[in-house]
MMTF fields as JSON, N, C-alpha, C and O atoms, coordinates in Angstrom:
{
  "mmtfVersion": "1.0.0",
  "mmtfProducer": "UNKNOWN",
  "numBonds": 495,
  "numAtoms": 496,
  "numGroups": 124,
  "numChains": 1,
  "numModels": 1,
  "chainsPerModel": [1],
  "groupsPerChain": [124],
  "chainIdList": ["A"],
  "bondAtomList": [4, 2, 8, 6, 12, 10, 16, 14, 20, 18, 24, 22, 28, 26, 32, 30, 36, 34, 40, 38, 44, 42, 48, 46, 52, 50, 56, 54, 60, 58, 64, 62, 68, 66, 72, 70, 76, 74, 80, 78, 84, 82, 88, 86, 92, 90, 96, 94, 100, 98, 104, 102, 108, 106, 112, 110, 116, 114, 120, 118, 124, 122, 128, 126, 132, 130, 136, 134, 140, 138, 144, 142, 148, 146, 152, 150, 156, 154, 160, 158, 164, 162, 168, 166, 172, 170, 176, 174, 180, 178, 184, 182, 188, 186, 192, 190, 196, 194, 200, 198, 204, 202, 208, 206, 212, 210, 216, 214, 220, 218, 224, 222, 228, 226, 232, 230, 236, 234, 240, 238, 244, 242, 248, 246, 252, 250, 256, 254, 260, 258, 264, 262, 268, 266, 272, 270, 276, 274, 280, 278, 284, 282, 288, 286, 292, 290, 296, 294, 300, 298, 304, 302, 308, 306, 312, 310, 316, 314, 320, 318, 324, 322, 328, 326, 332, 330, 336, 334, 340, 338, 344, 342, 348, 346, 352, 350, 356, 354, 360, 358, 364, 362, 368, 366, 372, 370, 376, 374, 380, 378, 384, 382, 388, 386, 392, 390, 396, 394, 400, 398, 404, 402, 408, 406, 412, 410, 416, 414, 420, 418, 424, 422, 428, 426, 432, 430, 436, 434, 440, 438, 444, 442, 448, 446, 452, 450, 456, 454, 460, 458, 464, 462, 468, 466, 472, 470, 476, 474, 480, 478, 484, 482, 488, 486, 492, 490],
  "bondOrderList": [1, 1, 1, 1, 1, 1, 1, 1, 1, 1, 1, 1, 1, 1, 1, 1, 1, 1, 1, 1, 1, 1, 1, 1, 1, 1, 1, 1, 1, 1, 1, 1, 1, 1, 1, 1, 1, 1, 1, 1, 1, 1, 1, 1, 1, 1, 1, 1, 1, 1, 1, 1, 1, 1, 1, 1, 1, 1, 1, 1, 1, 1, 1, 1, 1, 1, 1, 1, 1, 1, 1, 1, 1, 1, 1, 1, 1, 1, 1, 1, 1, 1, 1, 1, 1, 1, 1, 1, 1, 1, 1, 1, 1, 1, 1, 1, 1, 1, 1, 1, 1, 1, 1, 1, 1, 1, 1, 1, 1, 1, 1, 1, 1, 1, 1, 1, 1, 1, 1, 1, 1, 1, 1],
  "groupList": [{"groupName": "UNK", "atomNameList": ["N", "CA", "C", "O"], "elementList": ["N", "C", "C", "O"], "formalChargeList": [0, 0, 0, 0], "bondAtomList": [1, 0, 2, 1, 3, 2], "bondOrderList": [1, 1, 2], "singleLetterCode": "X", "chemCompType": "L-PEPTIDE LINKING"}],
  "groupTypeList": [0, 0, 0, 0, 0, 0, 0, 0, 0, 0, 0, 0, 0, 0, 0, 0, 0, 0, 0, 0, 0, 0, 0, 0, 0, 0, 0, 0, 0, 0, 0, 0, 0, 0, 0, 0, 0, 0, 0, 0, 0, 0, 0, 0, 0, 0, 0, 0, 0, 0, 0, 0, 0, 0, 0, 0, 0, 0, 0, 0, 0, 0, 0, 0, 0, 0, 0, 0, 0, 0, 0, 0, 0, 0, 0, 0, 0, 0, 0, 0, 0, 0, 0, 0, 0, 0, 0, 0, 0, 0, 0, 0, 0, 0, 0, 0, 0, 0, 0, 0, 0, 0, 0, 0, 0, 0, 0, 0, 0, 0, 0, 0, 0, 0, 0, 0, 0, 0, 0, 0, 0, 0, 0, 0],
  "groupIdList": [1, 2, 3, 4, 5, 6, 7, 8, 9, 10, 11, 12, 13, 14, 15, 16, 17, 18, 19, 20, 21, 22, 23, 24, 25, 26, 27, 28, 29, 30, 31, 32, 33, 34, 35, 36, 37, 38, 39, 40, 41, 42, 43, 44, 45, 46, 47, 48, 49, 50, 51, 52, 53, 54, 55, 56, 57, 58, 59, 60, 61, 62, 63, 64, 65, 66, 67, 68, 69, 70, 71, 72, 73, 74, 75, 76, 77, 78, 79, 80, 81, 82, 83, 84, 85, 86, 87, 88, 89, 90, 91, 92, 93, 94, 95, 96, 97, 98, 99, 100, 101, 102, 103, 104, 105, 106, 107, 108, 109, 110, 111, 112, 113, 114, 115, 116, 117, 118, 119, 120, 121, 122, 123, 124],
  "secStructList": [7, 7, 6, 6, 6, 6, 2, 2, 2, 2, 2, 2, 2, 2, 2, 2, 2, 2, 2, 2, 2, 2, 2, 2, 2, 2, 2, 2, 2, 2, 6, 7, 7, 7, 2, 2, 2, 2, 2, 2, 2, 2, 6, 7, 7, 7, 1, 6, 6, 2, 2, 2, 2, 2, 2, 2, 2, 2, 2, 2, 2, 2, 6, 6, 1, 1, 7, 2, 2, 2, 2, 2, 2, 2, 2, 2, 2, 2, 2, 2, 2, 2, 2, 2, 2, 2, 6, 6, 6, 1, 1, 1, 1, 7, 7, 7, 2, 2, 2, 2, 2, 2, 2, 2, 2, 2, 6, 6, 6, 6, 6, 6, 7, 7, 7, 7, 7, 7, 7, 4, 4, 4, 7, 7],
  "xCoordList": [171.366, 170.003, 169.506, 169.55, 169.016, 168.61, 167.312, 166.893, 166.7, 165.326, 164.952, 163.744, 165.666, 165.73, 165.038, 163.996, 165.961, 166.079, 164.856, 164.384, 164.539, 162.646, 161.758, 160.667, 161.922, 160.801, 160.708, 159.659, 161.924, 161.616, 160.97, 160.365, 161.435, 160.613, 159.177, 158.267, 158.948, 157.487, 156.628, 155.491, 158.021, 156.681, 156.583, 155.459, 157.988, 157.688, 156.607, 156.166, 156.153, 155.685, 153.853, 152.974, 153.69, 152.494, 151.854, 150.693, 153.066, 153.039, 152.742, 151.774, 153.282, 153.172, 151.626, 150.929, 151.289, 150.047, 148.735, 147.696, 149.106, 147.932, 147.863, 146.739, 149.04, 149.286, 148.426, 147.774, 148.84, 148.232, 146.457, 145.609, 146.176, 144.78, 144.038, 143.089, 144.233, 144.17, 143.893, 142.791, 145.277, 145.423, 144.054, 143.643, 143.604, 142.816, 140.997, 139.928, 141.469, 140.27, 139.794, 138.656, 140.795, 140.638, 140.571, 140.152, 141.103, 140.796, 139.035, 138.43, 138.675, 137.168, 136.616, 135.967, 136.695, 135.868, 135.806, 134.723, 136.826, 136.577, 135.949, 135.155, 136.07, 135.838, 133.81, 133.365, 133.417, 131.604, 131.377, 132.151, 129.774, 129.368, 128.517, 128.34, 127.914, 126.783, 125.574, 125.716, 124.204, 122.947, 122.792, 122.233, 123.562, 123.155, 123.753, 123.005, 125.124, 125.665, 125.183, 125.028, 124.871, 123.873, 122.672, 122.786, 121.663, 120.906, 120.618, 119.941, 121.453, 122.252, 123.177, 123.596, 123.508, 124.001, 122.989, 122.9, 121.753, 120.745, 119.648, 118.694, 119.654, 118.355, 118.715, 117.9, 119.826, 120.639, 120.491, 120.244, 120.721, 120.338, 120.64, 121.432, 120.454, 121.024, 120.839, 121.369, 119.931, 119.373, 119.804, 120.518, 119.536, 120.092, 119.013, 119.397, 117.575, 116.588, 116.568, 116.242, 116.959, 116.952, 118.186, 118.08, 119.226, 119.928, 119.699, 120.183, 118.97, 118.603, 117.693, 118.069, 117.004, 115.581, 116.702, 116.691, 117.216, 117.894, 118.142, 117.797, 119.406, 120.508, 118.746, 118.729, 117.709, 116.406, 116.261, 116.542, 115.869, 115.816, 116.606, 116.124, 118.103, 119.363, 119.301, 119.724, 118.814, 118.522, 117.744, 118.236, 116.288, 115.46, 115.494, 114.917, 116.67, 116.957, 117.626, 117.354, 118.606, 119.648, 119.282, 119.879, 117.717, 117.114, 116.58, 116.42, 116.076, 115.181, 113.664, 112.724, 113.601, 112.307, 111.882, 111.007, 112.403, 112.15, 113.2, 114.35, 112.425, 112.864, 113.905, 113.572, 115.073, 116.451, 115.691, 115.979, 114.828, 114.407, 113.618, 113.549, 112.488, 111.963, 112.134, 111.439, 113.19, 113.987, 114.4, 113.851, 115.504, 115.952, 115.137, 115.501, 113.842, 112.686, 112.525, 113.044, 112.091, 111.555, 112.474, 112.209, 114.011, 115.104, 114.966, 114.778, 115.144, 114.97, 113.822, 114.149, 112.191, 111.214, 110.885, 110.365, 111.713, 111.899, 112.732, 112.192, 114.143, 114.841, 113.591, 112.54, 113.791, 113.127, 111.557, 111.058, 110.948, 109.623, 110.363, 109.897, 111.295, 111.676, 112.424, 112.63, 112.87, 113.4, 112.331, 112.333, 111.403, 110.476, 109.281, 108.471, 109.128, 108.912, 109.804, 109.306, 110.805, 111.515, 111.648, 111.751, 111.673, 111.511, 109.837, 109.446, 109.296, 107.924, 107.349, 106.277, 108.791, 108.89, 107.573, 106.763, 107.31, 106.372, 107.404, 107.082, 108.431, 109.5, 110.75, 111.236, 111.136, 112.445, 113.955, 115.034, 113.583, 114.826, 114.722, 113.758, 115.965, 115.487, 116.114, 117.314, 115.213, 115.742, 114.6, 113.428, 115.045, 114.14, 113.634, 112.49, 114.328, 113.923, 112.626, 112.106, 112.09, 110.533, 109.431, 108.49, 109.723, 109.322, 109.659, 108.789, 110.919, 111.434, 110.216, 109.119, 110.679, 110.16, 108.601, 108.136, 108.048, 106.376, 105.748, 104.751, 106.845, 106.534, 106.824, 106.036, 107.864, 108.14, 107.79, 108.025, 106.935, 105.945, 104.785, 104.426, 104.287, 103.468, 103.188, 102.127, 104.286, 104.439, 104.904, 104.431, 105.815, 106.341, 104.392, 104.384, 103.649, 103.082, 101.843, 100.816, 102.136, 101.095, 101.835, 101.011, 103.305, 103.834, 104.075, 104.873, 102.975, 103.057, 104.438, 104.811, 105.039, 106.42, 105.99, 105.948, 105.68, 105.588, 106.844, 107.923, 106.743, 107.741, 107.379, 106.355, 108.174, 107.863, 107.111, 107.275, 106.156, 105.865, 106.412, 107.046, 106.208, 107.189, 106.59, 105.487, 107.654, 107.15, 108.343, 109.406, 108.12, 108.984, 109.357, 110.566, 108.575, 108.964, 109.698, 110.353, 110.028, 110.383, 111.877, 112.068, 112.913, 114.045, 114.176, 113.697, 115.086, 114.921, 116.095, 116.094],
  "yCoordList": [141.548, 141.235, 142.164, 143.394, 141.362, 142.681, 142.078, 140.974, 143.026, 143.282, 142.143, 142.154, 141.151, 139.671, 138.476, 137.829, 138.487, 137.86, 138.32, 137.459, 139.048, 139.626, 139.228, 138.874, 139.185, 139.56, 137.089, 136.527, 136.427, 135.2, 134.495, 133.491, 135.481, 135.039, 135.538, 134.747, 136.768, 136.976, 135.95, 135.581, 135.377, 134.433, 133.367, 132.975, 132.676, 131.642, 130.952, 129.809, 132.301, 132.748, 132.591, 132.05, 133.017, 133.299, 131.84, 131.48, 131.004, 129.808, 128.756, 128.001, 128.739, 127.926, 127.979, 127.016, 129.415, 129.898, 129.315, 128.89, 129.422, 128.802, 127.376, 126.875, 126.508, 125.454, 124.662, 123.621, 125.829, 124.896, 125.424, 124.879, 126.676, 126.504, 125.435, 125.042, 124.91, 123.831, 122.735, 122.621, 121.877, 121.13, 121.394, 120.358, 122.431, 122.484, 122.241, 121.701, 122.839, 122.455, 121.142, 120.814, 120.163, 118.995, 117.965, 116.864, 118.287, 117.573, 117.404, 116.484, 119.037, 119.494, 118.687, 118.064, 118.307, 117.722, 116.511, 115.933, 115.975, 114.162, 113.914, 112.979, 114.818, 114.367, 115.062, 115.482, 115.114, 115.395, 113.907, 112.97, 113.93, 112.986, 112.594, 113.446, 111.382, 111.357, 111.003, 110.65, 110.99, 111.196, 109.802, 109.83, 108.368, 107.206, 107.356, 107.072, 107.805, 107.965, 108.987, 108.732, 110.66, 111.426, 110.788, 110.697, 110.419, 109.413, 108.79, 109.047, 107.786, 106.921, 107.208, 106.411, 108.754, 109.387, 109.938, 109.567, 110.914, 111.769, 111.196, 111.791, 109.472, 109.068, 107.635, 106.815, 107.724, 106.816, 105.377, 104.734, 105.114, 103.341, 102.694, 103.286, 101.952, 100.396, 98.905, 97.908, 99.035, 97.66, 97.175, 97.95, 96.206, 95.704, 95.83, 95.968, 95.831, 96.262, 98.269, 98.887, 98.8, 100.283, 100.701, 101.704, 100.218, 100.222, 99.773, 100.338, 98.755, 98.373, 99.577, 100.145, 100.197, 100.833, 102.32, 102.746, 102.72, 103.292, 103.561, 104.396, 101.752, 101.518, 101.828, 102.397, 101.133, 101.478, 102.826, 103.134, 103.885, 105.078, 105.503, 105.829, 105.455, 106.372, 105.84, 106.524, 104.63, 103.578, 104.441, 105.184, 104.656, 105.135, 106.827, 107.336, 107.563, 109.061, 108.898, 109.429, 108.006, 108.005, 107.713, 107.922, 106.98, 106.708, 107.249, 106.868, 108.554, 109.584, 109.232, 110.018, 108.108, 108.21, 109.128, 109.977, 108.967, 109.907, 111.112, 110.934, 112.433, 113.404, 113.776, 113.613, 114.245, 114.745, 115.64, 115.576, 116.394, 117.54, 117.106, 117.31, 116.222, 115.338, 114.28, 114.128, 113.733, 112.972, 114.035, 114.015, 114.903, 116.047, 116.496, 116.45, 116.981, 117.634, 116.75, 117.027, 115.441, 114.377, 113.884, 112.891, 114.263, 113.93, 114.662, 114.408, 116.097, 117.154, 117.239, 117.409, 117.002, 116.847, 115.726, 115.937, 114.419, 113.206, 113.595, 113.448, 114.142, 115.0, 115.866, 115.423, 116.625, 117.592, 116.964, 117.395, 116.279, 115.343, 114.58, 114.768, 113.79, 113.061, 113.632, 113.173, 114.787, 115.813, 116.12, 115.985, 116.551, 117.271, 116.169, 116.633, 115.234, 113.913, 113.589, 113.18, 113.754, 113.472, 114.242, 113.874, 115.373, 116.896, 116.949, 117.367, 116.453, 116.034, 115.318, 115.368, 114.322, 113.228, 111.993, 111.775, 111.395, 111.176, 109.388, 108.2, 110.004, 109.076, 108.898, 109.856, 107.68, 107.989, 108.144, 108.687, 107.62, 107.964, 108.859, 109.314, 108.872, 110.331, 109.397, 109.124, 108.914, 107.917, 108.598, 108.513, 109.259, 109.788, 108.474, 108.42, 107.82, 106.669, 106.243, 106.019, 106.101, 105.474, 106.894, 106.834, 107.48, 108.861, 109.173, 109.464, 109.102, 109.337, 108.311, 108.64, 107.399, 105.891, 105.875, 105.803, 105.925, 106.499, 107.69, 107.639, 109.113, 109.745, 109.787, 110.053, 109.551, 109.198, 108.271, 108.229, 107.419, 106.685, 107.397, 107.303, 107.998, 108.721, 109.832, 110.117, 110.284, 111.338, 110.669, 110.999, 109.767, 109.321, 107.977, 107.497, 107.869, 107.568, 108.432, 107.928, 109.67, 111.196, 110.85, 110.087, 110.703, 111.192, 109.539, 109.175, 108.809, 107.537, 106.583, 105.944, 106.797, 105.711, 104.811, 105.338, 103.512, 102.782, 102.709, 103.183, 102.239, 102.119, 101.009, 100.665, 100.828, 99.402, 100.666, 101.879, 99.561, 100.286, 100.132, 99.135, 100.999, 100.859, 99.57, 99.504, 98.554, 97.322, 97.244, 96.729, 97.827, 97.59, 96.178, 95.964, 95.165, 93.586, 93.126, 92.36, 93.285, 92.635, 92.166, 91.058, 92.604, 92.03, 92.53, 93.573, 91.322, 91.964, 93.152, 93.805],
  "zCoordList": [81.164, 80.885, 79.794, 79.816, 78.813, 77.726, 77.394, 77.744, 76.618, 76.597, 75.548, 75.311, 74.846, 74.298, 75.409, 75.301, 76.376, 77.587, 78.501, 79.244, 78.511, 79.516, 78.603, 79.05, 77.423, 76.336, 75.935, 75.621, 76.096, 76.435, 78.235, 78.612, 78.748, 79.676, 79.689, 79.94, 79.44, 79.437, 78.953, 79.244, 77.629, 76.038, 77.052, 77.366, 77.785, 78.373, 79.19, 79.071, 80.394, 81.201, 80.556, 81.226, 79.57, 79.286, 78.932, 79.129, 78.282, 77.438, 78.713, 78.624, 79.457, 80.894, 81.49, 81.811, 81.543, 82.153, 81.354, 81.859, 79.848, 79.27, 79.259, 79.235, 79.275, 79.115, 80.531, 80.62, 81.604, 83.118, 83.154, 83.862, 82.146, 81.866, 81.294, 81.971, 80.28, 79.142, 80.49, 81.027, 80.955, 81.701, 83.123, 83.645, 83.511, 84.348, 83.657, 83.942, 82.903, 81.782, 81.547, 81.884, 80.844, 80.571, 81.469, 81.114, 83.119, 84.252, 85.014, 85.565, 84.611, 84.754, 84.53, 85.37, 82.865, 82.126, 82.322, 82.408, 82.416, 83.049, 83.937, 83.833, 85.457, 86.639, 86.264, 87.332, 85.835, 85.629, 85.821, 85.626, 86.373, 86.584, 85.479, 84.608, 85.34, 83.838, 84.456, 85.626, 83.936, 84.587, 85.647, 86.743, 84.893, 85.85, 87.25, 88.186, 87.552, 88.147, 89.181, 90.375, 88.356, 88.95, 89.907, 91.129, 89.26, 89.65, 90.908, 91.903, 90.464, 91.676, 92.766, 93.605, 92.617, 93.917, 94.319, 95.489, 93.991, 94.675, 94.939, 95.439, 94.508, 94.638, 95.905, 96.328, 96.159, 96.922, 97.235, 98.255, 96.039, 95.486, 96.363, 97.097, 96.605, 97.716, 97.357, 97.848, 96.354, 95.978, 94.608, 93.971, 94.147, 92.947, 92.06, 90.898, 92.231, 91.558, 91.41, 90.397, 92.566, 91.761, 91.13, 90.424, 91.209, 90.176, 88.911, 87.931, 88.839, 86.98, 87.137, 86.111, 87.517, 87.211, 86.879, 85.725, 87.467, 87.216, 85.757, 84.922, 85.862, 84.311, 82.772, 81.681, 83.534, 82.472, 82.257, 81.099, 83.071, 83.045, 81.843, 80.758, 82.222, 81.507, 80.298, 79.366, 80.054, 78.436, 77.976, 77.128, 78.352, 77.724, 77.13, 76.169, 78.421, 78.097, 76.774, 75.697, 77.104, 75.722, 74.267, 73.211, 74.66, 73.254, 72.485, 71.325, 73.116, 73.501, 73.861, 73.747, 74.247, 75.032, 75.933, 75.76, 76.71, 78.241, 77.652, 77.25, 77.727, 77.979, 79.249, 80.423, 78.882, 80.196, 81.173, 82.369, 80.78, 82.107, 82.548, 83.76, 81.911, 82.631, 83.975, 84.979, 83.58, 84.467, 85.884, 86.986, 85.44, 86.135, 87.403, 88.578, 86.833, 87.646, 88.091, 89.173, 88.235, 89.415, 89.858, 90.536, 89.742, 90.722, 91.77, 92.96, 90.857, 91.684, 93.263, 94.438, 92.535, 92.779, 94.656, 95.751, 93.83, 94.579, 95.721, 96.817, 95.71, 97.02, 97.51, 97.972, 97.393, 98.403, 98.68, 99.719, 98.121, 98.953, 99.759, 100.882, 99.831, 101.217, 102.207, 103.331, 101.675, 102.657, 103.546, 104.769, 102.805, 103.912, 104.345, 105.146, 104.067, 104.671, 105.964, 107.013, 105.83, 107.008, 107.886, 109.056, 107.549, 108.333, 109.093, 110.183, 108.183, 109.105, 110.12, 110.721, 110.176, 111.188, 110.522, 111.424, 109.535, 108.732, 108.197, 108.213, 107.871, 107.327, 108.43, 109.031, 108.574, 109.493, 108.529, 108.765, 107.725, 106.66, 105.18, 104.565, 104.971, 103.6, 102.656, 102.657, 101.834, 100.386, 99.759, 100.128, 98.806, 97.58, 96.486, 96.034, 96.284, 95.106, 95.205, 94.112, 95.953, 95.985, 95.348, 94.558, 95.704, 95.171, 93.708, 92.888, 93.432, 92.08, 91.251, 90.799, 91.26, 90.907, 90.666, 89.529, 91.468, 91.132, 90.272, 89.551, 90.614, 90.057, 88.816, 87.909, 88.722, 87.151, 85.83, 84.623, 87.058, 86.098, 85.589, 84.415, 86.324, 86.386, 85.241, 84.686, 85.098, 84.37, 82.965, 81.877, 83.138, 81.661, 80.826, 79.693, 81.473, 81.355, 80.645, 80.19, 80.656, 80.481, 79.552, 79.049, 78.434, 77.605, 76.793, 75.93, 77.545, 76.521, 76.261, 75.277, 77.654, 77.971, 79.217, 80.329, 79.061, 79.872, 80.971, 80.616, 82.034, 83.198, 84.513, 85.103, 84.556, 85.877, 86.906, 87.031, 87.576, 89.119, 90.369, 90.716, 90.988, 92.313, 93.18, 93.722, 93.152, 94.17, 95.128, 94.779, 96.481, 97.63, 97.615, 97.529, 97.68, 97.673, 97.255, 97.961, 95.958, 95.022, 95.369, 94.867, 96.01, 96.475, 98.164, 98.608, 99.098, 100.35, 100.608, 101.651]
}
């Protein structure tokens, strides 16, 4: 064994290590979620109307209508009001969307972006 032979395994060794960094890296990055998807997991869609309201939402971020932190904060906002709605015994279930949905009219409306209003009816 000579100091040729340690000195290729070290290079090998190092070359492997960065290689399975890279590879852990680029797996990261795929598996992120994107805001509709976001969305539509924390606001826990069920219907075929809050999903378009939704697919509208992420249209209008991407256009730059609606401001991203905007959105964000009344995701944010919308969880924890039906959390503690439900914690109040007030609500029997915790679906933030009706919350999101109002408030965000609300607000995108202060900033001169029209938005549908929240109509429970509208599909059963």
């Amino acid at each position: 064994m000579t100091r040729r032979w340690w000195m290729g395994c070290v290079a090998w060794s190092v070359g492997w290590l960065a290689a399975l960094g890279l590879l852990r890296r680029s797996r990261a990055d795929q598996q992120q979620a994107d805001l509709n998807e976001t969305l539509r997991s924390v606001l826990k869609c069920r219907r075929s109307v809050e999903f378009a309201y939704v697919d509208l939402v992420t249209a209008k971020v991407d256009s730059g209508e609606l401001p991203l932190p905007l959105v964000l904060s009344m995701m944010k906002w919308a969880a924890e009001r039906s959390r503690k709605e439900l914690l109040a015994r007030r609500r029997k279930s915790d679906i933030p969307f009706p919350y999101f949905q109002e408030g965000l009219r609300l607000r995108a409306a202060a900033i001169g972006v029209e938005l549908p209003a929240f109509n429970p009816l509208l599909e059963p």
